[in-house]
C-alpha positions as CSV (number, residue, x, y, z in Angstrom):
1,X,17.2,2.1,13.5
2,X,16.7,4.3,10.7
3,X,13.6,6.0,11.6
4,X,12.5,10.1,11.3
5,X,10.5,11.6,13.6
6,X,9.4,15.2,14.2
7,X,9.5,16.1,17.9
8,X,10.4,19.8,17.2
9,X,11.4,21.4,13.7
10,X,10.5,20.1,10.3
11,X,12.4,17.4,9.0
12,X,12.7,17.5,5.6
13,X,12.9,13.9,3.6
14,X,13.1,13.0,-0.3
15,X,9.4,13.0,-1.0
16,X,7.4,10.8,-2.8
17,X,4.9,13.8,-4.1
18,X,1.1,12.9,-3.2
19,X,-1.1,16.1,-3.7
20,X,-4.3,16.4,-2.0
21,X,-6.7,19.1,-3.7
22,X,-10.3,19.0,-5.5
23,X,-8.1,19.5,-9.3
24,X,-5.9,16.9,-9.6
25,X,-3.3,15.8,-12.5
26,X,-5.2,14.1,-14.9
27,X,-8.4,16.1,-14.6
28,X,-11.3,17.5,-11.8
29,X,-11.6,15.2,-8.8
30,X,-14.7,14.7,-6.5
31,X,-13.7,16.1,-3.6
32,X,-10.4,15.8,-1.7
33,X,-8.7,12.4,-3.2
34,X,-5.3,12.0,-2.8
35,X,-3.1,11.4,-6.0
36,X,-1.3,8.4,-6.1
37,X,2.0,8.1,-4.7
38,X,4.4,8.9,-7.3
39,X,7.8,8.1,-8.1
40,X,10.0,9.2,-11.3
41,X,11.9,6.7,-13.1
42,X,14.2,6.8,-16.2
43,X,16.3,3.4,-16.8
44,X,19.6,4.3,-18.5
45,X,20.0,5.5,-22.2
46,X,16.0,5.9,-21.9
47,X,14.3,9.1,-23.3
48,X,10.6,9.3,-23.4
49,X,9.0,12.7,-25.1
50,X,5.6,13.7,-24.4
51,X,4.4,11.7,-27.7
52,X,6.2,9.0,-26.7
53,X,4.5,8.9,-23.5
54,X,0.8,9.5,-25.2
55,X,1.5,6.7,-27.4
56,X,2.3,4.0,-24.7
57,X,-0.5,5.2,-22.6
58,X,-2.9,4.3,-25.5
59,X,-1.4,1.1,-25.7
60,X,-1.2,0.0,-21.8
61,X,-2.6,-0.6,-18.2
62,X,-1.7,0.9,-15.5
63,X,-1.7,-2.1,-13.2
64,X,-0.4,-2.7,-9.4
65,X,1.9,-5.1,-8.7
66,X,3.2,-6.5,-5.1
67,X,6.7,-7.0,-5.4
68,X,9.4,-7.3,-3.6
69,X,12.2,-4.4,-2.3
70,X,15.6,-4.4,-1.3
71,X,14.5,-4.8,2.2
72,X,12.4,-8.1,1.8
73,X,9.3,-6.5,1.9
74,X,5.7,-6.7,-0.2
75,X,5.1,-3.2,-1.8
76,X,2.8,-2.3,-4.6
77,X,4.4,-0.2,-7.4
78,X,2.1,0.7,-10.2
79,X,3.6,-0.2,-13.9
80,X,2.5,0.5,-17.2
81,X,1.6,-3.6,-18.6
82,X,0.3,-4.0,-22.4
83,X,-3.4,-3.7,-22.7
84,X,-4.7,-7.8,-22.6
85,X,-8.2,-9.2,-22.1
86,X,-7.5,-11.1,-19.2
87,X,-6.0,-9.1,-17.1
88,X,-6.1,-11.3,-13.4
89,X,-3.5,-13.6,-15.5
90,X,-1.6,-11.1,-17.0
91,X,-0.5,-9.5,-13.6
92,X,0.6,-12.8,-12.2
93,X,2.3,-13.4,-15.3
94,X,4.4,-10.0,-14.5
95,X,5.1,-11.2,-10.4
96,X,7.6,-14.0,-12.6
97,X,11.5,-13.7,-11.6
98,X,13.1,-13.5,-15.2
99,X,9.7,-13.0,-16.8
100,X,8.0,-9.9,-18.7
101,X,8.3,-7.7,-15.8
102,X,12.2,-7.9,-15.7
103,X,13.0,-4.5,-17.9
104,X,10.5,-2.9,-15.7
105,X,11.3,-3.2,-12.2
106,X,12.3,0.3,-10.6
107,X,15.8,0.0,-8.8
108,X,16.2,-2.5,-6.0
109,X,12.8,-4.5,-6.5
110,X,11.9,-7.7,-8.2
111,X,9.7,-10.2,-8.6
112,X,8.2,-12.9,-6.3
113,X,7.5,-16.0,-8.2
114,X,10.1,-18.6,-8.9
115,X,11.6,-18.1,-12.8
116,X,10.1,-20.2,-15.0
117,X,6.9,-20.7,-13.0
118,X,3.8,-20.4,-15.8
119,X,0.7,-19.1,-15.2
120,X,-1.6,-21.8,-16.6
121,X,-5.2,-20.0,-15.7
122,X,-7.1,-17.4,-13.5
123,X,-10.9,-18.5,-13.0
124,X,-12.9,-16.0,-11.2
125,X,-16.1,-17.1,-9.2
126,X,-18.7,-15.0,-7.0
127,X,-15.2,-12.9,-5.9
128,X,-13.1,-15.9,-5.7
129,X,-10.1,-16.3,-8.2
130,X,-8.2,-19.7,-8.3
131,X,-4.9,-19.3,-9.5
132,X,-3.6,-22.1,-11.3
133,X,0.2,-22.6,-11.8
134,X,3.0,-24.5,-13.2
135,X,5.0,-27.2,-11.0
136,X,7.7,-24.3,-11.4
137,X,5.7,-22.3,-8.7
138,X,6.7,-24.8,-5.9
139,X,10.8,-23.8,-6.3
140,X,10.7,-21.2,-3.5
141,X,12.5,-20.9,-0.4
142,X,10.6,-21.5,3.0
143,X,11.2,-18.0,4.4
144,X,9.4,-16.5,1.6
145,X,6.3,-18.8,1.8
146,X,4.1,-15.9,3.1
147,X,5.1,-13.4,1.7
148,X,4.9,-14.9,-2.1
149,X,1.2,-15.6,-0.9
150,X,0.9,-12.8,-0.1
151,X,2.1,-10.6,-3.0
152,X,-0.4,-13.4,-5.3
153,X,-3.3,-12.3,-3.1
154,X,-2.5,-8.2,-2.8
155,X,-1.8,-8.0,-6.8
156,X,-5.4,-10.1,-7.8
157,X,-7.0,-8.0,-5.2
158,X,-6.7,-4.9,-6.8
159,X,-9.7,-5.9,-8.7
160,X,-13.2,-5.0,-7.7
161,X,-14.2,-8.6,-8.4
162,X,-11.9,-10.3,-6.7
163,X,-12.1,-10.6,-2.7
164,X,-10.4,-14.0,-2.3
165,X,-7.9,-16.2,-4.0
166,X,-7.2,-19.8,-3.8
167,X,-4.1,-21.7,-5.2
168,X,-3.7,-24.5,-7.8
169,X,-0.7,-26.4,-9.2
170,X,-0.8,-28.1,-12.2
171,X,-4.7,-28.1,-12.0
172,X,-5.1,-29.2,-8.1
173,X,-6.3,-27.6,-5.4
174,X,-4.2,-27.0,-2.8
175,X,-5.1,-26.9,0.6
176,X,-1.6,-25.5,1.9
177,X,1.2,-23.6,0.1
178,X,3.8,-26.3,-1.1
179,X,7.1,-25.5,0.4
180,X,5.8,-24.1,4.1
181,X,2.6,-25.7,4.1
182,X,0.7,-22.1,5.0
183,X,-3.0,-23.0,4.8
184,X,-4.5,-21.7,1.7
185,X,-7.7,-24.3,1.2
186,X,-10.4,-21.6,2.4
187,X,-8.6,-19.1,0.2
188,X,-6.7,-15.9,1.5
189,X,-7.7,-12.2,1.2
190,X,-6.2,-9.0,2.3
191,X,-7.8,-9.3,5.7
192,X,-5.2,-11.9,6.3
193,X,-2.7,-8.9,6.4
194,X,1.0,-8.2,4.3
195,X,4.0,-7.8,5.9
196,X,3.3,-9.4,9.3
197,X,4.8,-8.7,12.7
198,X,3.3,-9.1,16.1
199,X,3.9,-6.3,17.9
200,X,3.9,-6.5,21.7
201,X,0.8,-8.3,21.7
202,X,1.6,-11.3,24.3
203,X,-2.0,-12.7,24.0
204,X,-2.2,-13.3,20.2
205,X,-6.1,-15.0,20.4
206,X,-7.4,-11.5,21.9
207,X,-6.1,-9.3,18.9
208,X,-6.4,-8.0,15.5
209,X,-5.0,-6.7,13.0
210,X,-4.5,-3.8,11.4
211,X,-2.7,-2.3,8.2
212,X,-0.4,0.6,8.3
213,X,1.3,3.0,5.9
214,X,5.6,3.8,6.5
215,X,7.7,5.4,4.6
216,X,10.8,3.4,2.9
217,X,13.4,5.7,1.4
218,X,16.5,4.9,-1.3
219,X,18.3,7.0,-3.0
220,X,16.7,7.3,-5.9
221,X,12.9,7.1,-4.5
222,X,10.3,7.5,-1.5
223,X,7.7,4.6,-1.7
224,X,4.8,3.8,0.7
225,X,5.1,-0.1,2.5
226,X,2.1,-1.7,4.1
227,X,2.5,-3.3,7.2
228,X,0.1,-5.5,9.2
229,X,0.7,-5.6,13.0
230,X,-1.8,-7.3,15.5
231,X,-2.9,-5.1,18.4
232,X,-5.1,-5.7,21.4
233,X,-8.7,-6.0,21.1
234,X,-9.6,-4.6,24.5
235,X,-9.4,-0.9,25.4
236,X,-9.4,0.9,21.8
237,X,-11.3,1.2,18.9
238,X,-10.0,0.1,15.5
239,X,-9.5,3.7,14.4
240,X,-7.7,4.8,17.5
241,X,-5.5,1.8,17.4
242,X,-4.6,2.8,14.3
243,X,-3.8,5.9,14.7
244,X,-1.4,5.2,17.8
245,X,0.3,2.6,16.1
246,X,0.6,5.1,13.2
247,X,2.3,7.6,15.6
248,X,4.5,4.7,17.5
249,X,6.3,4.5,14.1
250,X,7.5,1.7,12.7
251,X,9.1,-1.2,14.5
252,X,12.9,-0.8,15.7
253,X,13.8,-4.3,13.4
254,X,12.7,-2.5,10.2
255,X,13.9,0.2,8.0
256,X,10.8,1.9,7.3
257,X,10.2,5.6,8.8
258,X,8.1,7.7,9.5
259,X,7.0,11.7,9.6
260,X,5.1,11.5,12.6
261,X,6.2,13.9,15.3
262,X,5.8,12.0,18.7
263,X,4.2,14.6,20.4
264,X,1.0,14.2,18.4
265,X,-2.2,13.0,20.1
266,X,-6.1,12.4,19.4
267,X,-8.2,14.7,21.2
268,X,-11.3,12.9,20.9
269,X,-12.7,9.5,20.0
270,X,-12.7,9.1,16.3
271,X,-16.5,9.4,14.8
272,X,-16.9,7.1,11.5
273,X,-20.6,7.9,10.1
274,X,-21.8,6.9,6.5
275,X,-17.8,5.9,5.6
276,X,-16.4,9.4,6.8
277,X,-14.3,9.2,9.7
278,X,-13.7,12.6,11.3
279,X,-10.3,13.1,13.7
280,X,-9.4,15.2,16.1
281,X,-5.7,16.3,16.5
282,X,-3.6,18.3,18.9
283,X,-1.4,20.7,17.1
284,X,1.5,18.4,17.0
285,X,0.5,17.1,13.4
286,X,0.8,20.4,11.7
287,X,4.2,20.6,9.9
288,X,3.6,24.6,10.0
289,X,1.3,25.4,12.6
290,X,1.1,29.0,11.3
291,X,0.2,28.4,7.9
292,X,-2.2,25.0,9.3
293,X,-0.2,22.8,7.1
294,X,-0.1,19.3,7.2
295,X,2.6,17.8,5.5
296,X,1.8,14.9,2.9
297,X,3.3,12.2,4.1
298,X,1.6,12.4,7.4
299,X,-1.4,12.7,5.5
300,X,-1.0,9.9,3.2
301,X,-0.4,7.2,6.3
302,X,-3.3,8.3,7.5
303,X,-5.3,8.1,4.4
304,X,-3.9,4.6,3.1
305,X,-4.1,3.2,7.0
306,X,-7.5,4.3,7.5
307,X,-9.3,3.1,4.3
308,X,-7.9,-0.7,4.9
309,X,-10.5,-1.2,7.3
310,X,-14.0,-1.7,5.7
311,X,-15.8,0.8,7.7
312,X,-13.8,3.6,6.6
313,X,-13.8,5.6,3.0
314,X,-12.7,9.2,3.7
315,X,-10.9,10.8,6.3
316,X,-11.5,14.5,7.5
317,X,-8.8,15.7,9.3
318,X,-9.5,18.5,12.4
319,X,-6.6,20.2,14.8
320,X,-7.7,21.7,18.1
321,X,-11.4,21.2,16.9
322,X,-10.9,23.7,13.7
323,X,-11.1,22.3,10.6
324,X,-9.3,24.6,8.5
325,X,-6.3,22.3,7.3
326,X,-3.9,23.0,4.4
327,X,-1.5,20.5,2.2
328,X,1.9,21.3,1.2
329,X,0.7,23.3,-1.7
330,X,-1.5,25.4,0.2
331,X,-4.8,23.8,-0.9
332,X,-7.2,23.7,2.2
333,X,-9.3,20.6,2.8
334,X,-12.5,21.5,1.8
335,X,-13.6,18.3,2.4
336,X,-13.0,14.5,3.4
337,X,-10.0,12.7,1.9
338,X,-10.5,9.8,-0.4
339,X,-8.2,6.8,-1.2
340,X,-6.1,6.9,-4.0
341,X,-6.7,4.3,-6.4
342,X,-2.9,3.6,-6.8
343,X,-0.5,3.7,-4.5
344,X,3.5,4.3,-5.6
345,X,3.1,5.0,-9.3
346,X,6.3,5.5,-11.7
347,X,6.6,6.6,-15.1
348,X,9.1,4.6,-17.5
């Protein structure tokens, strides 16, 4: 089981650098909003000079894709896509095997849909987008059923006015997915989770789920994964749940990690109130417990985890009731954390 966890010293890992502060890279933040997740690439015999870069930022997106790693599973990674008007069709266009996204992909990831598979149309109605493909789409194996759905629904969702997507083929409805026959007729959203595993949860009818932020690690990169697991309704709130499962790491069948010492515990029940929710935390979180420093991959999980559910927007952070709390770069938290709007960006 590859898996890191802090019970005593620091453990240092290849980090994917997210800085928490009010400045940020590309200008003043409001508050405390984490930066994007951001990994470094440079494909081989590439060389990209800082007027290079200006020029290709003029002329593109930033858009996130769900795509597929090494590992099988549905991440986002953030790519630079030519500026086009209709942008729900473009990014579909860019989930094709063998497609435009090909010279893109950072090492060890690539695209979900089957190669050839056309996007014929994206219509978009009071937060519902139908996604209408080519018979090409239906040329998937089995096993990947749910997660192709789900990579479709995760990559259109990144748009404000999209909430739910529904699936055509050659201009009909479908009411399940082709291959696996995964019911798809009331349409699917990110409620319905990514990267689904049950947990220990014996009684599946008196759960929920909720989303969770590893770490996955190659050699080149650090990258946030999502993962949905289903916990028990009864004896927890949401938040707490969370949180625990945050701390109980990922599960021993998966590759992820963590940075979560084990030690670390909620002191109090978590208070959400007008979209802040405000922990409490033994000192086990700190990374430095002299300096208060949290270190930002803890912080990050705890961020992206917590602003899945609907109820939650920022996240202030306290340990042993003070709220005094530095980042790796010594910047205290003034103030609640705020979602990034991207998570694992790169640079080409």
């Amino acid at each position: 089981m590859r898996k890191m966890m802090k019970s005593g010293a620091p453990l240092i890992i290849l980090s994917a650098s997210l800085l928490v502060s009010g400045c940020g890279l590309w200008g003043e933040k409001a508050g405390n909003e984490l930066d994007p997740p951001k990994v470094n690439y440079v494909k081989e015999g590439q060389s990209l000079d800082k007027k290079d870069k200006a020029a290709s930022a003029e002329q593109t997106n930033k858009r996130q894709l769900f795509l597929f790693d090494s590992n099988g599973m549905v991440v986002p990674q953030v790519l630079a896509l030519p500026k086009n008007d209709e942008t729900a069709k473009q990014v579909l266009q860019y989930l094709v095997k063998d497609g435009p996204v090909s010279n893109m992909l950072p090492n060890g990831f690539q695209a979900v849909l089957p190669a050839d598979t056309e996007v014929l149309s994206v219509n978009i109605k009071k937060g519902t987008a139908t996604a209408n493909f080519s018979k090409e789409f239906t040329e998937y194996n089995a096993a990947d059923e749910m997660k192709i759905l789900q990579a479709i629904t995760f990559t259109l969702t990144q748009f404000d006015n999209i909430k739910k997507v529904k699936i055509q083929i050659a201009g009909k409805n479908q009411n399940s997915m082709p291959v696996n026959n995964t019911p798809v007729g009331d349409g699917v959203s990110r409620v319905d989770g990514i990267n689904l595993e049950n947990g220990s949860v014996a009684d599946i009818t008196n759960s929920e789920l909720v989303t969770l932020y590893f770490l996955a690690q190659t050699q080149d990169q650090t990258y946030y994964v999502p993962v949905t697991r289903r916990v028990a309704k009864e004896g927890t709130d949401k938040v707490t749940a969370t949180i625990e499962h945050l701390i109980d790491g990922p599960s021993a069948e998966s590759s992820l990690l963590t940075d979560f010492r084990t030690d670390v515990k909620l002191l109090s029940t978590p208070v959400v109130k007008d979209g802040v929710v405000t922990l409490n935390f033994n000192g086990a979180l700190l990374d430095n417990k002299e300096e208060s420093m949290i270190a930002d991959e803890v912080l990050n999980s705890i961020v992206l985890s917590l602003t899945e559910l609907s109820e939650v927007k920022k996240v202030a952070i306290k340990v042993d009731g003070k709220s005094k709390i530095f980042n790796e770069k010594g910047k205290e938290l003034t103030a609640p954390v705020s979602r990034p709007k991207e998570v694992n960006t790169g640079e080409f």
